[in-house]
MITI-430546 format. One record per residue (C-alpha): residue number from 0; x, y, z. Coordinates in steps of 0.05 Angstrom, whole numbers. Each point is the difference from the previous one (the first is absolute). Layout:
(NUM, (X, Y, Z))
...
***
This chain:
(0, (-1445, 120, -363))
(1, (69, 16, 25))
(2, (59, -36, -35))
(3, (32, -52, 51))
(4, (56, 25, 44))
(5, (66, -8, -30))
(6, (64, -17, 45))
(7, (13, 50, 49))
(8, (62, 53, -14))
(9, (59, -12, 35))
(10, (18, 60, 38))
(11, (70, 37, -30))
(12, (60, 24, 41))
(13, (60, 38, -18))
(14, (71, -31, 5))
(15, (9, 59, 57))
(16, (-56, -22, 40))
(17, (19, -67, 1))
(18, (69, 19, 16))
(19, (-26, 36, 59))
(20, (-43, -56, 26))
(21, (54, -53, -5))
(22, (46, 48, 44))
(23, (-50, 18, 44))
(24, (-22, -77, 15))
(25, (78, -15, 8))
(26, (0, 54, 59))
(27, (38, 49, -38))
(28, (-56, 61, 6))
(29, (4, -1, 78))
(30, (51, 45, 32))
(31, (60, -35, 37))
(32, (-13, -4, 72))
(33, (46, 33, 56))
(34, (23, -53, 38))
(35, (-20, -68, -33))
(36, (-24, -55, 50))
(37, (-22, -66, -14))
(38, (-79, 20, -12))
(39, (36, 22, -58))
(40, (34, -48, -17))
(41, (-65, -47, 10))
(42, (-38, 54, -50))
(43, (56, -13, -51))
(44, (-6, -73, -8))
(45, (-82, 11, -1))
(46, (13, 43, -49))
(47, (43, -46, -44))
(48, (-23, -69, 12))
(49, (70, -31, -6))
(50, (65, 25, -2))
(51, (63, -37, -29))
(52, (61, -32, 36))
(53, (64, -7, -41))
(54, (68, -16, 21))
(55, (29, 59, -34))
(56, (41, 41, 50))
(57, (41, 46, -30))
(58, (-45, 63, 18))
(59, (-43, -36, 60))
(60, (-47, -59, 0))
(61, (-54, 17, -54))
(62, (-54, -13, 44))
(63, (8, 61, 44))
(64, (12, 45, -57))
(65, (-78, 2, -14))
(66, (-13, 32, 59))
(67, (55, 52, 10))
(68, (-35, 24, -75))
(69, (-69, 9, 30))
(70, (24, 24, 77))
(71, (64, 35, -7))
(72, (54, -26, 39))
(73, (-28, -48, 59))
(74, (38, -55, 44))
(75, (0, -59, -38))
(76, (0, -45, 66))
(77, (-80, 17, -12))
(78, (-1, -38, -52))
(79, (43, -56, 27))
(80, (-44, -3, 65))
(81, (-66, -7, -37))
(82, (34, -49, -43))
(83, (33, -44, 62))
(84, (-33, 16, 67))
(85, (-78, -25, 24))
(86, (-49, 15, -26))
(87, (30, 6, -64))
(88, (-28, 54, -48))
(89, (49, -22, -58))
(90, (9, -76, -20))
(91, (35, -28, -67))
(92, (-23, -43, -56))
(93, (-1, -12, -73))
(94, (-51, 60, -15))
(95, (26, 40, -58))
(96, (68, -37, 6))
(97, (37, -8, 72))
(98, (-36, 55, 37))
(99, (-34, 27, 63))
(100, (-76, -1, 3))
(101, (-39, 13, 64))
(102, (-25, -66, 32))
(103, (-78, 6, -25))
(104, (27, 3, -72))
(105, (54, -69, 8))
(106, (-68, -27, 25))
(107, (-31, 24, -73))
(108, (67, -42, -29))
(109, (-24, -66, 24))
(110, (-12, -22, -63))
(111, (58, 13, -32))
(112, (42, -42, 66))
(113, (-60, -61, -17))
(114, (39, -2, -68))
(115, (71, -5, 19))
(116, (8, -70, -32))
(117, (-19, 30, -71))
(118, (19, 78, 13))
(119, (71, 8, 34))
(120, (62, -3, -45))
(121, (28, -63, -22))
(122, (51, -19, 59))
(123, (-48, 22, 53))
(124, (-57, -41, -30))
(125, (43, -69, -4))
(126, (31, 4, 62))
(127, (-73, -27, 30))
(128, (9, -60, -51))
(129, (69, -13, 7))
(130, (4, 3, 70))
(131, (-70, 5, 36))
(132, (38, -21, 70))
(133, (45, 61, -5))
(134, (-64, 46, 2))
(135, (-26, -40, 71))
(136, (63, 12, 22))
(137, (10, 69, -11))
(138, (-70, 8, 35))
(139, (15, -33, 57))
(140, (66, 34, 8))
(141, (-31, 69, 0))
(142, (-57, -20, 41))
(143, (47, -22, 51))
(144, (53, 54, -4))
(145, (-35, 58, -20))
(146, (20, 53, -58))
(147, (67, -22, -40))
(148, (21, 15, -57))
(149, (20, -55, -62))
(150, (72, -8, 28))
(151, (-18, -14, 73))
(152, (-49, -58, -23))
(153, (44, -23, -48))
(154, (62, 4, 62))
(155, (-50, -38, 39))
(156, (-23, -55, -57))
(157, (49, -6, -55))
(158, (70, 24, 24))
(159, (49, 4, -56))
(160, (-55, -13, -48))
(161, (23, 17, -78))
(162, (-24, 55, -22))
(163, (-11, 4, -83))
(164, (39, 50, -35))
(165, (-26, 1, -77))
(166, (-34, 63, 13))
(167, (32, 76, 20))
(168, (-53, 23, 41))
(169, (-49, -60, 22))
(170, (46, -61, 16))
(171, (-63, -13, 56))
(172, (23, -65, 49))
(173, (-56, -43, 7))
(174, (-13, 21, 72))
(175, (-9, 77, -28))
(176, (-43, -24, -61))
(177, (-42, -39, 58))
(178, (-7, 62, 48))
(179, (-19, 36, -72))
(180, (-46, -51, -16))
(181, (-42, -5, 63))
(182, (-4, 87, 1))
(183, (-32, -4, -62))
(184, (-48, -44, 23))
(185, (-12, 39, 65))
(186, (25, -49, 49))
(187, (56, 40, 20))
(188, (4, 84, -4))
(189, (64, 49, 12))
(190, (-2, 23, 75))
(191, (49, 48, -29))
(192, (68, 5, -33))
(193, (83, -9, 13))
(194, (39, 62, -11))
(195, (23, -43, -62))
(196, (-73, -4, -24))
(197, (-11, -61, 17))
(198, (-68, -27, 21))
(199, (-8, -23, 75))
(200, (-63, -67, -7))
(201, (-50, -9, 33))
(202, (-56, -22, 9))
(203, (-65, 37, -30))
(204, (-42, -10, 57))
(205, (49, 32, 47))
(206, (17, 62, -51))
(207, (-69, 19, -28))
(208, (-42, 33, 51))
(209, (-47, -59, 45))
(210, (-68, 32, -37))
(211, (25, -6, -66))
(212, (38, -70, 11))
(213, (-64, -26, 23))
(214, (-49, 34, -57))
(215, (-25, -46, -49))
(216, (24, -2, -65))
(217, (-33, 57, -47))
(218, (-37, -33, -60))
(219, (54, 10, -52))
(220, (-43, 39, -56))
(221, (-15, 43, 56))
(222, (68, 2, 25))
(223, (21, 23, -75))
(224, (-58, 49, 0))
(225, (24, 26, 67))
(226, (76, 10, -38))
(227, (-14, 28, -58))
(228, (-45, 49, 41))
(229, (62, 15, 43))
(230, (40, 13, -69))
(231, (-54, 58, -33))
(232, (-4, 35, 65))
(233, (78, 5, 8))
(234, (9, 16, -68))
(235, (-60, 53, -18))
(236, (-11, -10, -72))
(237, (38, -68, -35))
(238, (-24, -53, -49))
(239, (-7, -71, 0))
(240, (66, -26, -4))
(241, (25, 55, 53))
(242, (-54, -21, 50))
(243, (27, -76, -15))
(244, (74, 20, 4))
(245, (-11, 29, 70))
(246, (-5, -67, 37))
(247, (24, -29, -54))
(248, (-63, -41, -27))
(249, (-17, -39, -57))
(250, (-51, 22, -57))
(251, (-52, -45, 20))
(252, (0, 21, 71))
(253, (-2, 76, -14))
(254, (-37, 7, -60))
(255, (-66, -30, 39))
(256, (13, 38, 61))
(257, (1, 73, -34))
(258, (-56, -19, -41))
(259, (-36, -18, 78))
(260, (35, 70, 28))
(261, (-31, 41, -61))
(262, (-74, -36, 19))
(263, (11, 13, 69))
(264, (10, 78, -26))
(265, (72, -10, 42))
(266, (33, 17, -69))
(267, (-18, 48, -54))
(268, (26, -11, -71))
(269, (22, 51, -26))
(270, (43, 25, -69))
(271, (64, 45, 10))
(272, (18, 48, -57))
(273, (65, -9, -30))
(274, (12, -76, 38))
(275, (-1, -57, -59))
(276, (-15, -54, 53))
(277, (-68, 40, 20))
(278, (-17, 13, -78))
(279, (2, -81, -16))
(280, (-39, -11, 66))
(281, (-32, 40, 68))
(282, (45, 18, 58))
(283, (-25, -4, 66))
(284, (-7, 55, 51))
(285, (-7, -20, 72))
(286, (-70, 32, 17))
(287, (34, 36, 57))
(288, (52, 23, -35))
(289, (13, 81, -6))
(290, (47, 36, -33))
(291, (34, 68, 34))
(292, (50, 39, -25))
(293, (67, -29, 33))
(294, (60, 18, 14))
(295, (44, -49, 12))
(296, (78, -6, 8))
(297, (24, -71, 10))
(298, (53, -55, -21))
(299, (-28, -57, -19))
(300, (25, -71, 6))
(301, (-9, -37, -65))
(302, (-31, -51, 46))
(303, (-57, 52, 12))
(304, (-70, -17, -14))
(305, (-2, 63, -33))
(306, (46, -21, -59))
(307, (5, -75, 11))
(308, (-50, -15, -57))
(309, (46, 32, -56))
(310, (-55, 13, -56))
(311, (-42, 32, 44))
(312, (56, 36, 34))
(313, (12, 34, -86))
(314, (-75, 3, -4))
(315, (-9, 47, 67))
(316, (75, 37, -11))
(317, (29, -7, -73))
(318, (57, -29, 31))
(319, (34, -73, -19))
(320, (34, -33, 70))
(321, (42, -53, -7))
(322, (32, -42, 53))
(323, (77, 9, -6))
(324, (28, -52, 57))
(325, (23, -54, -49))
(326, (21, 41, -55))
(327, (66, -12, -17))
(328, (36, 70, 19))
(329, (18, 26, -63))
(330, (-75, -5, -32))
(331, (-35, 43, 51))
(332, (-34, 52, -16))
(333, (-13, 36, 62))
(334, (36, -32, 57))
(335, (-6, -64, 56))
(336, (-50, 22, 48))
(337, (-31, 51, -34))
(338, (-56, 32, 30))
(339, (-56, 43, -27))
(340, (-14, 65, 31))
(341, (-72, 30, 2))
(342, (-13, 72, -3))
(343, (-64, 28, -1))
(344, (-47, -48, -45))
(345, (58, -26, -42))
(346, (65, -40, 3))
(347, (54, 59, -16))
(348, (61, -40, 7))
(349, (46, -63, 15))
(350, (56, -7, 49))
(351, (43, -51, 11))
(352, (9, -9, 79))
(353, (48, -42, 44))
(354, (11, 11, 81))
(355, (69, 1, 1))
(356, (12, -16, 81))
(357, (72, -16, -5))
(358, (11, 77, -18))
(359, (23, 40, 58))
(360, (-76, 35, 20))
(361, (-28, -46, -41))
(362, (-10, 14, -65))
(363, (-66, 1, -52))
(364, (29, 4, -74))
(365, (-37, 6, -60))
(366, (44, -31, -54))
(367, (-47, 21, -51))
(368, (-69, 54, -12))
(369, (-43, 14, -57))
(370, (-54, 39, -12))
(371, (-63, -15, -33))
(372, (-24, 24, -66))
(373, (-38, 69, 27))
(374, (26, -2, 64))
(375, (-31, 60, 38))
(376, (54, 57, 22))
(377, (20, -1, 64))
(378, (6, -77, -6))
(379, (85, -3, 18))
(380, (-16, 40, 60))
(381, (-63, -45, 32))
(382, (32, -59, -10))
(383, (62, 27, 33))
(384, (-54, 17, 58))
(385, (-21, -75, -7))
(386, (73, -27, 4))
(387, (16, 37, 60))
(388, (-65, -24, 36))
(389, (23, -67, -22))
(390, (71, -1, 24))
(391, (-28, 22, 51))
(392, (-41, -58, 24))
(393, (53, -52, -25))
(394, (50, 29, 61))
(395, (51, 31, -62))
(396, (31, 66, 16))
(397, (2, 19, -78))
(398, (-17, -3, -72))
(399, (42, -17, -54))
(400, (-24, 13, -77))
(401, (49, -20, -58))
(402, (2, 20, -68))
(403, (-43, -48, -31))
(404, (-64, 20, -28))
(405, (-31, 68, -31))
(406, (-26, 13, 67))
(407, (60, -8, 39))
(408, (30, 62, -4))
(409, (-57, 46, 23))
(410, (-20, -47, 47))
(411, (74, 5, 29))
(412, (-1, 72, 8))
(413, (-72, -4, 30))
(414, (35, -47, 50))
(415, (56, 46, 19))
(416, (-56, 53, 10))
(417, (-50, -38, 41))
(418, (49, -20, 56))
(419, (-44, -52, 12))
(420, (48, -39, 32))
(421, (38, -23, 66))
(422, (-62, -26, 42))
(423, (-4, -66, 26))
(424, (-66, -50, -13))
(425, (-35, -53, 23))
(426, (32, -56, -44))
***
């Protein structure tokens, strides 16, 4: 009589192959097209899932950067018509934090807007206690004029209203933590956005395409099962607390819909040599997921759902990001809006970028570049190829690299040889 069967192996992968996969499933194994149009930039955000918003401007908007790192340089007003015009292909909402989604995955968020009393931040939460009137009235004011942003309603409802000012960078009015409070909970959405970044209201129903307004709502464990789904094929090969980090989940939420994914043979757990996270517990490889040679060259904004997750990020490239912006200036280590570059299957370097407009020509300097530990040669010279493509979409006539960093002085003599410079863009 045969001895019972024991547990079943779980099938090994190398560090490379993983590598590989995660590029590939982030779009960075396809070839950049010729003339990006906006099937493109619809593939993209299948691709992704999500892709961030942030306020920081002193490159571009981080939102478009994403896509000029999968397509090349592309007209960005793609992205702002899919993300403003009818049928929208692009809406916002709280999905890994402010970010664009398409409209069948803010439908999977439902939720998450059915818990905006106990789940949005402390200000936006009371506001619908303090002052439940204010929240009516906002509505109404929106249905009746149409998109606004939060200093138009408040013109129109609380002119000369105080504003608090105990906090730098959120003294919120109460009209603004009302408008906040009511897109949380889905009753208004962003029909697009001020040249200041500000959202323009309004309401959901008139934003979200009519087929997905009018859906029912998905039953939320299948709605997390749906997201977390979303997550492993964007990402390739990830564990747990990756998958959960994409749409920003909670243990209890993810943890039973991988174990439902792996049933379903969706995911396939899996160990990866030399990752500690895979040797206390099984990864996950998306059952679709392949893993070609690539050979990438891309900057990378550290908003990126390549890198966002920051242990997986030194899992998949050996590398340790950290998010510079509020660093007083004298402790940073690498720079303000630091950006990693991509070459091949690994992150080779760092730069620091700012668009520099004022400049006569306009101007993209690089205060600061380092290389990576084992940076391949011929690193100074791509990246000066990568620069030029990017001034080149930005509308700046040059590239300026100073003299911080031990990559900055190859990589400004592999400027001054490119001549990568002195075309205008689409920005």
């Amino acid at each position: 009589m045969s001895a019972p069967a024991g547990p079943a192996a779980v099938e090994e992968i190398s560090a490379a192959e993983a590598r590989r996969a995660a590029l590939a499933a982030q779009g960075f194994a396809a070839r950049r097209p010729v003339a990006p149009g906006g099937a493109h930039v619809t593939r993209v955000v299948q691709r992704l899932g999500v892709v961030q918003i942030d306020s920081v401007n002193v490159l571009c908007r981080s939102h478009y950067l994403p896509f000029f790192s999968r397509l090349g340089p592309y007209p960005v007003q793609l992205v702002d018509r899919a993300a403003q015009r009818r049928p929208r292909r692009l809406v916002e909402y709280w999905a890994h934090e402010a970010s664009f989604v398409a409209p069948a995955t803010h439908r999977l968020l439902r939720w998450r807007m059915a818990r905006a009393a106990q789940d949005a931040w402390g200000s936006v939460r009371s506001i619908a206690v303090e002052q439940p009137g204010l929240l009516d009235a906002v509505l109404e004011h929106v249905a009746a004029h149409g998109p606004a942003t939060a200093r138009q309603v408040e013109a129109a409802l609380a002119p000369g209203g105080a504003r608090p000012s105990d906090h730098w960078g959120w003294n919120w009015s109460a009209v603004k933590r009302a408008c906040e409070h009511l897109f949380f909970a889905g009753r208004l959405s962003a029909a697009g956005r001020t040249q200041q970044f500000e959202r323009r209201y309004d309401l959901a129903g008139r934003v979200l395409p009519p087929e997905v307004a009018a859906a029912p709502d998905p039953d939320p464990q299948e709605a997390v099962r749906a997201l977390v789904g979303i997550a492993a094929r964007a990402l390739g090969v990830a564990s747990e607390p990756s998958l959960r980090d994409y749409f920003r989940l909670r243990p209890e939420q993810s943890r039973p819909a991988v174990r439902q994914l792996v049933e379903a043979g969706e995911l396939v757990p899996v160990r990866v040599r030399g990752w500690a996270s895979s040797q206390r517990r099984p990864v996950y490889r998306h059952v679709d997921a392949r893993a070609p040679r690539v050979r990438a060259r891309a900057l990378l904004t550290p908003f990126d759902p390549l890198v966002w997750h920051r242990p997986r990020t030194e899992e998949l490239f050996g590398v340790a990001l950290r998010l510079e912006f509020y660093v007083p200036r004298e402790q940073r280590v690498h720079g303000y809006n630091v950006l990693p570059f991509l070459l091949g299957e690994r992150i080779a370097a760092r730069v620091d970028l700012k668009a520099d407009r004022a400049a006569p020509g306009g101007v993209l300097r690089v205060p600061a570049a380092w290389a990576e530990p084992g940076a391949p040669p011929g690193t100074a010279e791509e990246l000066a190829a990568e620069l030029g493509d990017l001034a080149r979409w930005l509308g700046l006539g040059s590239v300026a690299v100073a003299g911080r960093g031990d990559l900055a002085e190859a990589l400004s003599r592999a400027v001054l040889r490119s001549g990568h410079v002195g075309a205008s863009g689409s920005t």
